[in-house]
C-alpha positions in Angstrom: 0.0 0.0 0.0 1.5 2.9 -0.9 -0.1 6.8 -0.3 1.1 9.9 -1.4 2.7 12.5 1.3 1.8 15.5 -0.7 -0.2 16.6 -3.5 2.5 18.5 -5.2 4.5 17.7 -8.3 7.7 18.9 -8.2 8.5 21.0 -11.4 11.4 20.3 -13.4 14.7 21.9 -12.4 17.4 22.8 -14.9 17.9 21.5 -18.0 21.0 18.8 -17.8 21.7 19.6 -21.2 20.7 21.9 -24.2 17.5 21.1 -26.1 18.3 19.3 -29.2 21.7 18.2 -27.7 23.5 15.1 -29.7 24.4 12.5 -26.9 27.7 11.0 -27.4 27.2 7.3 -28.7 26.3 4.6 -26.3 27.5 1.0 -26.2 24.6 -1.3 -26.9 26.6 -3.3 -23.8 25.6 0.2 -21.8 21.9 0.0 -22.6 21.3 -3.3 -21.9 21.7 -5.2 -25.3 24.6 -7.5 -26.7 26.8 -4.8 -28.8 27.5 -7.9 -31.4 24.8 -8.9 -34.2 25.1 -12.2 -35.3 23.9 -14.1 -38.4 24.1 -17.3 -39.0 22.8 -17.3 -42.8 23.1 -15.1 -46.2 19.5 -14.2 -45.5 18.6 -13.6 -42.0 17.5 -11.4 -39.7 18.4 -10.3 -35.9 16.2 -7.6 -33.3 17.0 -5.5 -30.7 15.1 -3.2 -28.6 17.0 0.3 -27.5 15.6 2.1 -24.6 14.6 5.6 -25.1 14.2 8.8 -22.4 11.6 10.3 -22.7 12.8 13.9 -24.4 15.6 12.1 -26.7 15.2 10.3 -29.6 17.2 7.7 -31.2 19.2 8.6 -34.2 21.9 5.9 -35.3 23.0 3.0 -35.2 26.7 2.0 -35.9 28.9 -0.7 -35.9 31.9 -2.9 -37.7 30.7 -5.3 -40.6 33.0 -8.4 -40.0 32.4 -10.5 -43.2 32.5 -14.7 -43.8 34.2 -15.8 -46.2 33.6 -16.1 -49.7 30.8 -13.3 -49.0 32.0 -10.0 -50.9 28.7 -8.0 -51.1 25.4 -7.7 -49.8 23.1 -4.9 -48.4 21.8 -5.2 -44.4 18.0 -3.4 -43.8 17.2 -1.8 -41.0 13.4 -2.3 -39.9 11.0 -1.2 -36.9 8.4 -4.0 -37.0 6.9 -3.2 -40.6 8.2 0.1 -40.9 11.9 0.8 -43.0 14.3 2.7 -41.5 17.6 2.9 -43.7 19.8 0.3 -45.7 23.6 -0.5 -45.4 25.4 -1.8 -48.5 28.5 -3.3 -48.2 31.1 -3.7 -50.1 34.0 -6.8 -50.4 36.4 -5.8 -47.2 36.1 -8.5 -44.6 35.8 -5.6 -42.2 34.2 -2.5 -42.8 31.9 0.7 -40.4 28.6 0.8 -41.2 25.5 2.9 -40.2 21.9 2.9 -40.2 19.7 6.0 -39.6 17.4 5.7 -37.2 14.8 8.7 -38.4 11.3 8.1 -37.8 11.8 5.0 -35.7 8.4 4.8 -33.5 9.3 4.8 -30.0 6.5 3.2 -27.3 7.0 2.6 -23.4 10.0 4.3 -23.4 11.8 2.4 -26.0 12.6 1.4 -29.7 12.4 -2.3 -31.5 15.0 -2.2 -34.1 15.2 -5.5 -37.1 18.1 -6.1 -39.3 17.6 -8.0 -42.7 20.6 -9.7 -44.9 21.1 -10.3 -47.6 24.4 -11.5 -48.7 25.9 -12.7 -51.8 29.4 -13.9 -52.7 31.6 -16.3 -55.4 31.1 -19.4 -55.2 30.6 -21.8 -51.8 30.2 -19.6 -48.8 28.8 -22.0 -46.6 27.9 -20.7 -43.2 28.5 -22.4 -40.1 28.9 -21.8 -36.3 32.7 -20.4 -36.6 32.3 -18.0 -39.2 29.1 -16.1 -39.1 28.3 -12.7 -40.4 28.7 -10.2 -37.6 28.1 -6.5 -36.8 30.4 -6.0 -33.7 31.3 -3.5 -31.5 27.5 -1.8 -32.3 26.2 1.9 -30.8 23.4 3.8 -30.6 23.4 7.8 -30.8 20.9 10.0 -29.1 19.7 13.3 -29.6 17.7 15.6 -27.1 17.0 16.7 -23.8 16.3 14.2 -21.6 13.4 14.6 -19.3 14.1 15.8 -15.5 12.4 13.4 -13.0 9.2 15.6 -11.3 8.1 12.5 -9.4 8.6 9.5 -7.5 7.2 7.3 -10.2 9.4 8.5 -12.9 12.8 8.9 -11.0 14.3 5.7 -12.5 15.3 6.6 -16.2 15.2 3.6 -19.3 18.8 4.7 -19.4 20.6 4.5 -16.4 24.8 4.1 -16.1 25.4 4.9 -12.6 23.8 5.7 -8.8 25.3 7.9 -6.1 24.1 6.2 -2.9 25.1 8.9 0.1 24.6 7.3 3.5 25.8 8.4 6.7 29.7 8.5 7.3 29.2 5.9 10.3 26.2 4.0 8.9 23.9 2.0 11.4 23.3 -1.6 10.5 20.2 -0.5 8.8 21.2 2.2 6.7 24.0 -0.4 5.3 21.2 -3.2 5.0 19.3 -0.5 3.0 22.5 0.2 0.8 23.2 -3.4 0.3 19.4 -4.0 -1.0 19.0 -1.0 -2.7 21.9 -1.0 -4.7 21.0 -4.9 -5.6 17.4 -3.9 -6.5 18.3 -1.0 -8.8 20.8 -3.3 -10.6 18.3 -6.0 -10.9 15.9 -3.9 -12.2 18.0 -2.9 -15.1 20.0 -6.0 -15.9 21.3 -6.8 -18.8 22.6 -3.2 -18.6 25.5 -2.7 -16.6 25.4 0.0 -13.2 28.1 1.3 -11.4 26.9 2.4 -7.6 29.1 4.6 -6.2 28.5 4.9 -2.3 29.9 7.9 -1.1 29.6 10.1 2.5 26.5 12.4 3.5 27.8 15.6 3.4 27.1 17.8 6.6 24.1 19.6 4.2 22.5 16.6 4.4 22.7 16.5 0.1 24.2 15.7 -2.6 27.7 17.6 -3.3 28.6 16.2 -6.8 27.6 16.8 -10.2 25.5 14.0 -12.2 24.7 13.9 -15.9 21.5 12.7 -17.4 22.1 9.0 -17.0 22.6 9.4 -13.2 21.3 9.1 -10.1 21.7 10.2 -7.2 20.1 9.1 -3.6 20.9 10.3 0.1 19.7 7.6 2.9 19.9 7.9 6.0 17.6 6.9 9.1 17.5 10.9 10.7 15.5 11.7 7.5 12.1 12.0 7.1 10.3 9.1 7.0 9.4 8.1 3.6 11.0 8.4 -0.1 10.6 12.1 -1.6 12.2 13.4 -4.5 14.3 16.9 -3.5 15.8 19.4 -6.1 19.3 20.3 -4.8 22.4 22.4 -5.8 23.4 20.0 -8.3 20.3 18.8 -10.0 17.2 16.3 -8.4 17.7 13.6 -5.8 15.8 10.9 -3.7 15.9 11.1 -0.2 14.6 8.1 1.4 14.4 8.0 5.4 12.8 6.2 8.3 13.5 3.9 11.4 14.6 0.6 11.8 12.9 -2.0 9.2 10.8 0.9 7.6 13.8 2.6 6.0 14.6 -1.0 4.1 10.9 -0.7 3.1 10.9 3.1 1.4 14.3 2.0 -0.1 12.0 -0.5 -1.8 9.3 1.6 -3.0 11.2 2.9 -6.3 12.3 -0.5 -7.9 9.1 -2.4 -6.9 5.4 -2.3 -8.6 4.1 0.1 -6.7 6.7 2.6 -8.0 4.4 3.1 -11.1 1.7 5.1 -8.7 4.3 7.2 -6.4 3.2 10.5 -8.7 3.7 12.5 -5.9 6.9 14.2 -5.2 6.9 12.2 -2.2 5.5 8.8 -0.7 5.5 6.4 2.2 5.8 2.6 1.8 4.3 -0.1 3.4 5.8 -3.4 4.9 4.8 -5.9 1.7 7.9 -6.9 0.7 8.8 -10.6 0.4 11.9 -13.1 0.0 13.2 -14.9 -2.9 11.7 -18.4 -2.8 13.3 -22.0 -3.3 12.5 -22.8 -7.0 10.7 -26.1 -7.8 13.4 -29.2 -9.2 11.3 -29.1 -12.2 10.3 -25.7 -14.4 9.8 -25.0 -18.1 12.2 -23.1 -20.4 10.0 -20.1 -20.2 10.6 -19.8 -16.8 14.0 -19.8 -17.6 13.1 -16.9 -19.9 12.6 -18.5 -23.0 10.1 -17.0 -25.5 8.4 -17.9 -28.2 11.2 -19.2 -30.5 11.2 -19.2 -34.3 14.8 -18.8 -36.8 15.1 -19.2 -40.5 17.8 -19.1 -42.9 19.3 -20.4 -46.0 20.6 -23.7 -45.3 21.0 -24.2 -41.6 18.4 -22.1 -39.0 19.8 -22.0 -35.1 17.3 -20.8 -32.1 19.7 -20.3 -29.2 18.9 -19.5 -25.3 20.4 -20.0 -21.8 20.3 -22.3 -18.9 20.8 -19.8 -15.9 21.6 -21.4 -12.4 20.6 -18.3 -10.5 16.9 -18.9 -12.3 17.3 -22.5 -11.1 17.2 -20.9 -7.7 20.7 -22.5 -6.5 23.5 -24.8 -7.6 21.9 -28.0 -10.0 23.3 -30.6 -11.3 21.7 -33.8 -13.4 20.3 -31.1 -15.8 17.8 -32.3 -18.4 15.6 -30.5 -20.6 13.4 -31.0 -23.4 13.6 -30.1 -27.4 10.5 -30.2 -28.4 8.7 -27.8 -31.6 8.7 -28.1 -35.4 11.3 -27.0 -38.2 10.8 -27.2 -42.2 11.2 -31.5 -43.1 14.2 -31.9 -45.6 14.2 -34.2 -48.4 15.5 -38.0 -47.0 18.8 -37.5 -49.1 19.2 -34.2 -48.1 21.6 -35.1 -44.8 19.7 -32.7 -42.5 20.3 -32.9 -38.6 19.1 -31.3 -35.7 22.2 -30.1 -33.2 22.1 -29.2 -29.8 25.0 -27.6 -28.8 26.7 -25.7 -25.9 29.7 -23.6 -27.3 31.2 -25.8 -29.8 30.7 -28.8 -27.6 27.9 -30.8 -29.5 26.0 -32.9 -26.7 23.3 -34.1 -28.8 22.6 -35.2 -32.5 19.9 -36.8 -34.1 19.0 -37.2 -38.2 16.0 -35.2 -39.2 12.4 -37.0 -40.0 9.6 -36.8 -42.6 7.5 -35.5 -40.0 9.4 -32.0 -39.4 8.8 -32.8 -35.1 11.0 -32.6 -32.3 11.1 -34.1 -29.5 13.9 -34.7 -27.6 15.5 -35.1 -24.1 18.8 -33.7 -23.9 21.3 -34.3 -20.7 23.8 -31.6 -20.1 26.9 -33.4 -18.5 27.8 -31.8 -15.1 31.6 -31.1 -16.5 30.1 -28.5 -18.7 27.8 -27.1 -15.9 28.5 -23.0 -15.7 26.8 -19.9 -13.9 25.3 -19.4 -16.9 25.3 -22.1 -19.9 24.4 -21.2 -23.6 22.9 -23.5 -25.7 21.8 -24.0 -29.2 19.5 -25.8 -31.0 20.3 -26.1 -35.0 18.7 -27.4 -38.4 21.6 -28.1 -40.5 21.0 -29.5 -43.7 24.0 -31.7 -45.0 23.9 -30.6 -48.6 24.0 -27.3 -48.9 26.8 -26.6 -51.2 25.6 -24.5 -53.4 26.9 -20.3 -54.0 25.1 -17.8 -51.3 21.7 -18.1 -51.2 21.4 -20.9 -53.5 20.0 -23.5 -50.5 16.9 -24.4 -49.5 15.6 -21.7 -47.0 14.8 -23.7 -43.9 13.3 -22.6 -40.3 12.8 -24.2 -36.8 10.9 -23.0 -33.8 11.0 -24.2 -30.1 8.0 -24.6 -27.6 8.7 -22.6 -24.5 6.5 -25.1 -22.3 8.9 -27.6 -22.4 10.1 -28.7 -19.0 13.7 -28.2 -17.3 14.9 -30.9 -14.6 17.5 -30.9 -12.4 18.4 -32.0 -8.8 20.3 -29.4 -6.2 24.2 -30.0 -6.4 25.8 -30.0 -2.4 28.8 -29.0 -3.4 27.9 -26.8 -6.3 28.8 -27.6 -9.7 31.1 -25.5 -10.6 32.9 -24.9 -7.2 34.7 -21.9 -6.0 33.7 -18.2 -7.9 32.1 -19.7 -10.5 29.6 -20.7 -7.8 28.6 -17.5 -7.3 25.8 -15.6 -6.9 23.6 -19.2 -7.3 25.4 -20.7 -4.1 23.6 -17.5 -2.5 20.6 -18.0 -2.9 17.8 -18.0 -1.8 19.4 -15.7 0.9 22.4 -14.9 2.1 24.3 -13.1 5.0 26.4 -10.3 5.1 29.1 -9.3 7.7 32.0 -7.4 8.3 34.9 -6.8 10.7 34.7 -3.1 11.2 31.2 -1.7 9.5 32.6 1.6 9.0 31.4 3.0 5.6 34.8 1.5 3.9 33.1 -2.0 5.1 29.5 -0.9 3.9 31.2 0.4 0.3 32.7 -3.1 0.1 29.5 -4.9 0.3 27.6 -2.7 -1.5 30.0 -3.4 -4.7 30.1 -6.9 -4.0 26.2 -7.3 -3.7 25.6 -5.6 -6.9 28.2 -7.0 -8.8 26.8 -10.6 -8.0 22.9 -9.4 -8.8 24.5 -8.1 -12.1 24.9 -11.7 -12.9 21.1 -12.5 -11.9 17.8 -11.3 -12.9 16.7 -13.1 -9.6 16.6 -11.0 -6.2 19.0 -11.8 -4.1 18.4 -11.7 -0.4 20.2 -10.1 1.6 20.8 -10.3 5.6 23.1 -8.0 7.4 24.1 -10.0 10.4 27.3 -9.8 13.0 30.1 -11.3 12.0 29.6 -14.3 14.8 26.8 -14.9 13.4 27.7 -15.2 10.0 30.5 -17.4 11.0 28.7 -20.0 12.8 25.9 -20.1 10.9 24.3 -22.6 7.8 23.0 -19.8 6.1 25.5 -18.8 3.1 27.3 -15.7 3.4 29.5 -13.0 2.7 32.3 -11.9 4.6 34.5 -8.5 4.6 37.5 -9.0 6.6 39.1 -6.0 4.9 41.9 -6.0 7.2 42.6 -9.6 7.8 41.4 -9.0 11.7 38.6 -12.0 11.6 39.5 -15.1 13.8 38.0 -18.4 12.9 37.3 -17.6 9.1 36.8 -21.1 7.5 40.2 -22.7 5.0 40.9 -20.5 2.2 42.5 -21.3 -1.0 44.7 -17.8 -0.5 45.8 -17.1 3.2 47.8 -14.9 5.1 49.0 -15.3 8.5 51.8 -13.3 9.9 54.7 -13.7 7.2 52.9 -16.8 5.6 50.9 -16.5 2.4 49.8 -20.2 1.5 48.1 -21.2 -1.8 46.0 -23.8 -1.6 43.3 -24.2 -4.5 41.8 -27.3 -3.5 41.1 -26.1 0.3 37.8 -25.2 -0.2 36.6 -28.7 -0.6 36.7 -30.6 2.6 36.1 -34.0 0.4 39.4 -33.9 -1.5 41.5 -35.7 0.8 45.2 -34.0 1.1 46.0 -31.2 -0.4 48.9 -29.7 -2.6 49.3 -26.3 -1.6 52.4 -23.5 -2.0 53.6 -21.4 0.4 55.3 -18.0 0.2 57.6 -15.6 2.4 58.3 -12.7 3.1 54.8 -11.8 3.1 53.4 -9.1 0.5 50.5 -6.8 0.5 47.5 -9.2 -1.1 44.0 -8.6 -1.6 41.7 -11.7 -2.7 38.2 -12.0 -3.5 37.5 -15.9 -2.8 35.0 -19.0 -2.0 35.3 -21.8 0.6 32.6 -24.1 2.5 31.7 -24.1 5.9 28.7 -26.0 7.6 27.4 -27.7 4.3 27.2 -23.9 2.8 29.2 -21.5 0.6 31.2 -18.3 1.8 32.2 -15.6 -0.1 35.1 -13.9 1.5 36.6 -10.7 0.6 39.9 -10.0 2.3 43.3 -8.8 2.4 46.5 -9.6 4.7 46.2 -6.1 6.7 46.2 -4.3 3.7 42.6 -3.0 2.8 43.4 -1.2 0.0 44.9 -3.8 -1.7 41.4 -5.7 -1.4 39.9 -2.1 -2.5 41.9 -2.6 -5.7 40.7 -5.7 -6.1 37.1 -4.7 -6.2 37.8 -1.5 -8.3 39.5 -3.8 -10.9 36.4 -6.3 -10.6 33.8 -3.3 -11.6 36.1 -1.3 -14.1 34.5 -3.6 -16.8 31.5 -5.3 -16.3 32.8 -8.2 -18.2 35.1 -9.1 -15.6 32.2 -10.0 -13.1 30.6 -12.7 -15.3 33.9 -14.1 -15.9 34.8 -14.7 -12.4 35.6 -18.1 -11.9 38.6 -20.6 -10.2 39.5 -20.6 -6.5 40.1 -17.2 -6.3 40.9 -13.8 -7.4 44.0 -12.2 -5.9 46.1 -9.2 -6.4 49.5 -9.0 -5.1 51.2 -5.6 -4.4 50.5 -3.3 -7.5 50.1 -6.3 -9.8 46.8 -6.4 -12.0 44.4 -9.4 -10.1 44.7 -13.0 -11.3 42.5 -15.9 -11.1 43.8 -18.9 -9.1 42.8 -21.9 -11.3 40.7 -24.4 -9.2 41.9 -27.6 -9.6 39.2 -30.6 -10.3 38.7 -31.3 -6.8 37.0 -35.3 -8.2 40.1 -36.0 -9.5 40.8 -38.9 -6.8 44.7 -39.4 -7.8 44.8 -35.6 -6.0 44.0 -37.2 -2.7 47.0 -38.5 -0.1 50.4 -39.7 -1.7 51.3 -40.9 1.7 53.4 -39.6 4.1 52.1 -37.2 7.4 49.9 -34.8 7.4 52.0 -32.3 5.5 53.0 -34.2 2.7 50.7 -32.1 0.1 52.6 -29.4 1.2 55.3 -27.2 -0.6 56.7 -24.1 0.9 58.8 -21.9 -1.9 60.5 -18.5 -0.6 59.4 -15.6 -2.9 62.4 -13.9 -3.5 60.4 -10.7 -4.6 57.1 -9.5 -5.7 57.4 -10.9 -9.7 58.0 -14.4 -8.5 55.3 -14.4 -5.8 52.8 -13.3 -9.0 54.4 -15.9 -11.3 53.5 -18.7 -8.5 50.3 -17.3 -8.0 49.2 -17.4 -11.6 51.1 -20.7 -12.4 49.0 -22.3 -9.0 47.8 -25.3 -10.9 50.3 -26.0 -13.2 52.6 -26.4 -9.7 49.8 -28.2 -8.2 49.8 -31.1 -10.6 53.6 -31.6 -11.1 53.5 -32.4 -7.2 50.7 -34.7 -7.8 52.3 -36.5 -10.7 55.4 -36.7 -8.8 53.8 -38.4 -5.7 52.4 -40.8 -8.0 55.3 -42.1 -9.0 
């Protein structure tokens, strides 16, 4: 239930730019869309939808043609549903700029569908196939316009969005950093696939913002002493949210302007109520639309490929034994004609099965568990076996895919894979987080670390803020900021530091691999390490240094300079020694059995190498594994 505080709308401040203003280009990464266009067939097609704010207009599109071989011309359409928009011809260089006006593209809710239609044509055979596809890469959109300035609640969020200023007191309570922590994870949920930096930063004494924003900012001050309730404030440097209250109702307004009820806070200002609820345990069984897999159709000349992902974190937590169904309709190929239907994961093909009169699928397909990621992309392809004819020249074929079909898979204890590349799914359905000191150097760290693991979910994560005992001795899984190395009784790390003693030890965070390998290095150095381990049959993500918190700090810093780098987190851990750019510690494949005990005490696993100086100590870090299994090969013998 939400009601408004006050009656008035808030007039717009000043404009953030000139009317009419051109926008520098944005990244299709930055908006929330893959920046490559991929086509898997002389004539096919691919869409994308561009948000819009309201007051600015979309003008062009741009990007690098990369061309397949044997294609050397060909002209690429640019549509909005029926409507044409511009063409591209293009001429024989493999790679080549092109650009497509956007004038007159319709724009509705805030956004703009965009279609673009090959047609290619070349010398002879220029078969397509998975490796050599015709891209657009490294694609932007330009702007042009004013965009609007927020007058209410409702419409404080923007379509585009790049960054949020989260001001909170300079000695936060636990609640004000439980309202960080879940704001900043809402906001970034909300506007996933699109990447958002959230800055936290000190309340100034004025109680408002002090720094400048641009259009595709925003800026929020939270604190318990405000008033009660989320109202939008024009200050110095353009408008900002102040959301206030006590206790469990500031967590509440914090929620008011990503949830549903947003859509009615017209008001300048409004109060929330207590309505909102935890992420739940997901069935063992769901369909691939829950998954978020539409309505699936693909054509093209020759071969036609519907791809789509299997996402842990929409699983609801670690799953292994995953099984799902193929089941739709494609275009039947003559019985000579060598046509096959391919599932693929990367260019691993895990099933294969001739094509049949009756142009039907369906299919079970196992995924083995040694290809089990975060997040798995799969295909699904028609390939018929005998095109070899010039561009074009093929049978035009098409498949489609029935979203109903169902997903199984049974909960993995330990998760499949293990370590970083656990995370966020090892999280859920909620998780803890703690800290050594909570000052708002503790608070930053968690908020960066919360919403760079919701940037690799569209699920909520749920968040607890919890003493550190707690979170230590607890079942629930966690995350733990030991910034300064001060935490007693942390669970076995792969990376640890203990007076003059840094030990790597990739295989520690599996309490089933029998003995372990591990390396050990002295003098110590300043490290910082971002890294997984299990304790009390549940993950915890630990984010430490060796009395060096800004040497963690640079970790984080270096984890959310390019969104990529969070979605590639994976091995036992990331660690940064000294000055040295981070590096993942491979994680060794704790099943391997010929890993466990070589005989000897209990320290026979263990190597201790003296670091003569920083280089060396990064070499052995980086070069973890390979050490790892010479030892092991060498106690086989």
């Amino acid at each position: 239930m939400v009601s408004a505080a006050a009656a008035l709308i808030v007039t717009a401040g000043p404009a953030l730019a000139a009317p009419s203003d051109p926008i520098a280009p944005q990244p299709l990464s930055a908006v929330g869309t893959a920046s490559t266009a991929q086509f898997d067939s002389p004539q096919a097609q691919y869409s994308l939808t561009v948000p819009v704010d309201p007051g600015t207009l979309p003008t062009e599109l741009r990007g690098t043609a990369q061309l397949p071989p044997g294609v050397t011309a060909g002209t690429v359409d640019a549509y909005s549903g029926d409507r044409f928009l511009s063409r591209v011809v293009l001429g024989s260089d493999p790679s080549q700029p092109v650009r497509w006006s956007l004038a007159g593209i319709p724009v509705t809710d805030n956004a703009a569908d965009i279609t673009l239609r090959t047609d290619l044509t070349g010398e002879g055979t220029c078969r397509f196939d998975p490796d050599t596809p015709f891209r657009v890469v490294g694609m932007t959109v330009a702007y042009t316009g004013n965009p609007t300035v927020p007058a209410t609640v409702a419409d404080f969020l923007p379509p585009v969005l790049t960054a949020i200023d989260l001001f909170i007191p300079s000695t936060p309570s636990p609640t004000e950093a439980s309202a960080a922590i879940n704001l900043a994870t809402a906001v970034v949920g909300r506007y996933k696939p699109t990447p958002i930096a959230v800055r936290t930063r000190a309340l100034p004494a004025s109680g408002a913002p002090d720094v400048a924003q641009d259009p595709t900012v925003r800026q929020i001050m939270l604190a318990e002493s405000a008033a009660r309730g989320t109202a939008l404030r024009t200050g110095a440097f353009g408008p900002y949210l102040q959301i206030g209250g006590r206790g469990s109702d500031l967590l509440a307004q914090a929620q008011l302007i990503t949830s549903q009820m947003s859509t009615v806070a017209v008001a300048s200002a409004a109060i929330a109520g207590q309505s909102a609820t935890a992420p739940q345990i997901t069935p063992t069984v769901r369909t691939l639309a829950d998954l978020g897999v539409g309505e699936s159709e693909a054509s093209g000349t020759g071969r036609a490929v519907i791809g789509f992902g299997i996402d842990q974190t929409r699983l609801g937590g670690p799953a292994h034994d995953v099984r799902f169904e193929v089941r739709g309709t494609y275009t039947p190929l003559p019985s000579n004609g060598g046509g096959r239907i391919v599932v693929r994961t990367g260019t691993t093909t895990i099933a294969s099965w001739p094509t049949a009169a009756s142009g039907s699928i369906d299919r079970w397909v196992d995924v083995p568990d040694r290809l089990l990621r975060r997040y798995l992309d799969v295909t699904v392809s028609l390939e018929r076996g005998d095109d070899q004819g010039g561009c074009g020249q093929a049978q035009r074929v098409s498949i489609s895919l029935d979203p109903t079909a169902p997903v199984q898979f049974t909960r993995a204890d330990p998760p499949i894979p293990t370590g970083l590349g656990s995370m966020p799914q090892a999280l859920q359905p909620r998780a803890q987080f703690a800290w050594t000191r909570g000052d708002l150097a503790d608070v930053s760290r968690a908020v960066t670390i919360a919403a760079g693991l919701q940037s690799l979910t569209v699920t909520p994560l749920g968040v607890d803020v919890v003493p550190i005992d707690e979170a230590r001795a607890s079942s629930t899984p966690a995350v733990i900021i030991d910034a300064d190395g001060s935490a007693r009784d942390i669970p076995t790390l792969p990376v640890s530091a203990r007076g003059d003693v840094v030990t790597l030890d990739p295989l520690a965070a599996n309490a089933q691999a029998g003995r372990r390998q591990s390396l050990t290095l002295s003098p110590t150095v300043k490290l910082g390490a971002l890294q997984v381990t299990r304790s009390n049959g549940r993950s915890v993500l630990v984010a430490s240094s060796n009395g060096n918190p800004a040497q963690l700090d640079a970790v984080l810093r270096w984890l959310t300079a390019d969104p990529r780098r969070w979605s590639n987190l994976d091995g036992a851990a990331l660690l940064a020694v000294d000055d040295r750019t981070p590096v993942l510690v491979p994680q060794p494949d704790s099943t391997d059995t010929t890993a466990a005990d070589t005989g000897g005490g209990s320290d026979s696993g263990v190597i201790v190498a003296t670091a003569g100086s920083v280089a060396a100590v990064l070499v052995v870090a980086g070069a973890a594994w390979f050490v790892w299994r010479r030892v092991r090969r060498r106690g086989e013998r």
